[in-house]
TIRO-764049 format. One line per field, with one value per atom (N, C-alpha, C): residue number from 1; residue in three letters; atom name; x, y, z. Coordinates in nm, 3 decimals. Atoms other than C-alpha are relative to their C-alpha. Layout:
num = NUM  ...
residuo = ALA  ...
atomo = CA  ...
c1 = X  ...
c2 = Y  ...
c3 = Z  ...
This chain:
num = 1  1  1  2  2  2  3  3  3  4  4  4  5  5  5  6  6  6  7  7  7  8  8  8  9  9  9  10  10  10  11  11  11  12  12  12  13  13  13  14  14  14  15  15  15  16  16  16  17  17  17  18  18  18  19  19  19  20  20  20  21  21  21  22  22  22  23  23  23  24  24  24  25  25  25  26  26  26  27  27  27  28  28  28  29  29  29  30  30  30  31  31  31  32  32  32  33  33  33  34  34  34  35  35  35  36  36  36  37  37  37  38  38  38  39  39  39  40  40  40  41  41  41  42  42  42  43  43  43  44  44  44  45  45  45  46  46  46  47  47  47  48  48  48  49  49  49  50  50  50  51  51  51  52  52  52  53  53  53  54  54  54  55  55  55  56  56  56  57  57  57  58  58  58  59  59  59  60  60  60
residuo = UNK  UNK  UNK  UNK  UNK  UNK  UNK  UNK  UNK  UNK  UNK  UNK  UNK  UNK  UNK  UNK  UNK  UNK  UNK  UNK  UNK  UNK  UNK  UNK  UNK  UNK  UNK  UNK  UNK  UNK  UNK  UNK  UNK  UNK  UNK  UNK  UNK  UNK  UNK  UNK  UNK  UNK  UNK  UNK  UNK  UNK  UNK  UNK  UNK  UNK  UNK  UNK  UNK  UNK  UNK  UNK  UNK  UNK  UNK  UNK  UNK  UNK  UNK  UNK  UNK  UNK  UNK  UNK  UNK  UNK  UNK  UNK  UNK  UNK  UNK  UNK  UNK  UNK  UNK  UNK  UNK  UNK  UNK  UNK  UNK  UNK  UNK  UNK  UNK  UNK  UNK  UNK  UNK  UNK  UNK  UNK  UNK  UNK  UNK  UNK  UNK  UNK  UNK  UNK  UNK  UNK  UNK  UNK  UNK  UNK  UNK  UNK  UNK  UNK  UNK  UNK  UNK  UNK  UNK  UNK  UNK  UNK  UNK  UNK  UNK  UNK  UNK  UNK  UNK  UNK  UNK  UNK  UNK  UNK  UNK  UNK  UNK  UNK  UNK  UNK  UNK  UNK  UNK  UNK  UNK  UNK  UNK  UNK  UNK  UNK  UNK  UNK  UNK  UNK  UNK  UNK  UNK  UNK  UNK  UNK  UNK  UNK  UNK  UNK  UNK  UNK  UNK  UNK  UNK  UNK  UNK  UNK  UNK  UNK  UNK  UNK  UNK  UNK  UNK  UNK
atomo = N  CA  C  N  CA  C  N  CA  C  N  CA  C  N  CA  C  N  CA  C  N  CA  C  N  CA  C  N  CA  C  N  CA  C  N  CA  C  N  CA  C  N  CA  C  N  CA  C  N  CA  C  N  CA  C  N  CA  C  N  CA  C  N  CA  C  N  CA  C  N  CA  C  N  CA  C  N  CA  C  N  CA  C  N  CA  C  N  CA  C  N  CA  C  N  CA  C  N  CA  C  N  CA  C  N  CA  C  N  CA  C  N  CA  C  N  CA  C  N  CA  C  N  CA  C  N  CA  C  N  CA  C  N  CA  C  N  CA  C  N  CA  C  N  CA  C  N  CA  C  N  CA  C  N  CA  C  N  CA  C  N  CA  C  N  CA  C  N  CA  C  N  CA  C  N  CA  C  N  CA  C  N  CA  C  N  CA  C  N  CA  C  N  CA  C  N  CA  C  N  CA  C  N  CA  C  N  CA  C
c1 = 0.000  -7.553  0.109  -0.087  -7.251  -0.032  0.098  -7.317  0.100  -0.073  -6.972  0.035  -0.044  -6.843  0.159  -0.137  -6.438  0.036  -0.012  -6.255  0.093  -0.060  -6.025  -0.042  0.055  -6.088  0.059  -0.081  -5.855  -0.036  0.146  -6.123  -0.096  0.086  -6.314  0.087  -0.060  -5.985  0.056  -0.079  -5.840  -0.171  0.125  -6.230  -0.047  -0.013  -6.268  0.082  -0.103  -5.944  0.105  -0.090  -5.848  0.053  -0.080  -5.811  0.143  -0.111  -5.549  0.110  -0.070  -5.390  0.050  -0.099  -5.127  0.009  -0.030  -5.070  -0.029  -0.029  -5.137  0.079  -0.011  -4.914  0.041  0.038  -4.866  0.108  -0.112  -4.650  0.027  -0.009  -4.526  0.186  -0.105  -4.179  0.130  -0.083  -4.022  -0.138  0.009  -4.232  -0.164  0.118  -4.538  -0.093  0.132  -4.862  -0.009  -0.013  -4.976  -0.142  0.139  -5.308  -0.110  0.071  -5.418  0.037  -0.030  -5.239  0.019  -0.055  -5.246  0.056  -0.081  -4.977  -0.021  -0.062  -4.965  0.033  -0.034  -4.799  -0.071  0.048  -4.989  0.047  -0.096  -4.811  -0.100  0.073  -4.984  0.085  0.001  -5.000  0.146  -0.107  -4.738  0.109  -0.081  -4.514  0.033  0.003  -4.554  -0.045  0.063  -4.648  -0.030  0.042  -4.828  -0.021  -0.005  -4.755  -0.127  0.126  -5.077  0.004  -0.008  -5.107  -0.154  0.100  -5.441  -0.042  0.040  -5.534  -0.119  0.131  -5.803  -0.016  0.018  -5.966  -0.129  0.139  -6.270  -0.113  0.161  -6.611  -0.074  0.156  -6.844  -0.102
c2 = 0.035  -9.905  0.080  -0.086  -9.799  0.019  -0.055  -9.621  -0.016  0.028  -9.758  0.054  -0.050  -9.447  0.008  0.028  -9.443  0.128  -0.111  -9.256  0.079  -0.042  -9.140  0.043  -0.093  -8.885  0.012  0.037  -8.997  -0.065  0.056  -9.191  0.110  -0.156  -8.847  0.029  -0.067  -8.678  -0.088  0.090  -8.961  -0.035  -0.004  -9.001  0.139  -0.177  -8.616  0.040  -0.099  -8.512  -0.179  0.096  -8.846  0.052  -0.049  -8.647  0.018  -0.061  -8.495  -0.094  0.046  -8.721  -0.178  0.115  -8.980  -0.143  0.123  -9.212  0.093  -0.102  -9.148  -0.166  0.116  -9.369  0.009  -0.005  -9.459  0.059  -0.068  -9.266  0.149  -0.160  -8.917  0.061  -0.068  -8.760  -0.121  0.113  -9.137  -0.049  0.011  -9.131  -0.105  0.091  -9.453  0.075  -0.069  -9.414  -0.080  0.052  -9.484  -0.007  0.036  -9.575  0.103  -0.146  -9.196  0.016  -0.072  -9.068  -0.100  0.085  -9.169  0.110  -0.069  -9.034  -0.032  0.060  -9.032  0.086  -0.117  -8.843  -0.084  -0.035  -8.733  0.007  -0.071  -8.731  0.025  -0.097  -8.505  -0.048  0.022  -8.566  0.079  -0.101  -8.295  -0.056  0.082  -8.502  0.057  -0.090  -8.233  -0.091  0.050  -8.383  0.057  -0.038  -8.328  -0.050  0.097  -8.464  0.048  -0.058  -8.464  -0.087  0.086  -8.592  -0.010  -0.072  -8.638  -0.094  0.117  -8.733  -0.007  0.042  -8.929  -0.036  -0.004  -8.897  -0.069  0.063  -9.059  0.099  -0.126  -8.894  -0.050  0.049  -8.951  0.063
c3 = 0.141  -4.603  -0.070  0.036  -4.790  -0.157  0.112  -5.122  -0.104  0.087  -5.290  -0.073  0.061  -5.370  0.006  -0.024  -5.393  0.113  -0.038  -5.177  -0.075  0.095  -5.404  -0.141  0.078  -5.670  -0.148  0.134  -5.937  -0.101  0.129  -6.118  -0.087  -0.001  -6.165  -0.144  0.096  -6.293  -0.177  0.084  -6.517  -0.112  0.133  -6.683  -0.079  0.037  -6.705  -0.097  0.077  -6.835  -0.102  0.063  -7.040  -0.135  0.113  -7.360  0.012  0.013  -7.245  0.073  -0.095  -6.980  -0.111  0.070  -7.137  0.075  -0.063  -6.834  0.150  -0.095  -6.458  0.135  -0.106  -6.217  0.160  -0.161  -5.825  0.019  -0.060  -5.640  -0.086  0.049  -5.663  0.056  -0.062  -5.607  0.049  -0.077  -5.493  0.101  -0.104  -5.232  -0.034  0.045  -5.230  0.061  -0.050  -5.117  0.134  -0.147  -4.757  0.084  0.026  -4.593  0.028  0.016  -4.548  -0.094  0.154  -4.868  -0.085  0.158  -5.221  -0.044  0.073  -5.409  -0.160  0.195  -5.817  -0.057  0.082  -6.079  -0.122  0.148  -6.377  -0.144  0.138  -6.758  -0.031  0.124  -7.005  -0.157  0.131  -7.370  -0.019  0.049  -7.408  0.077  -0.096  -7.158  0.131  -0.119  -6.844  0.133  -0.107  -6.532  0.133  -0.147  -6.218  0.073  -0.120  -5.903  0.121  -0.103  -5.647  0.092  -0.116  -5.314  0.042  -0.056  -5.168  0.102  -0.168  -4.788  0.041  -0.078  -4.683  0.104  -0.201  -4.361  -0.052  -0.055  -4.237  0.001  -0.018  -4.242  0.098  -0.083  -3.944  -0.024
């Protein structure tokens, strides 16, 4: 039974921190995303950004 949680954690940060967060889009650095990593960079209200990578593995 799967419990339809995402695997990706960017739903979390982007509902969490929307005050502050301006836009968050795919990719990071040039580089796309791939079917272990999602890449996105972050803008901030103040126009700063943060680039995050984050790799998903499998859970048995």
């Amino acid at each position: 039974m799967a419990l339809k949680i995402p695997k990706s954690n960017f739903r979390f940060i982007e509902n969490d921190f929307s005050d502050i967060i301006m836009e968050i889009r795919d990719g990071a650095n040039g580089l796309p995303n791939s079917a272990r990593t999602i890449r996105k960079t972050i803008v901030f209200t103040d126009l700063s950004k943060m680039y995050c990578v984050e790799d998903i593995r499998q859970v048995k």
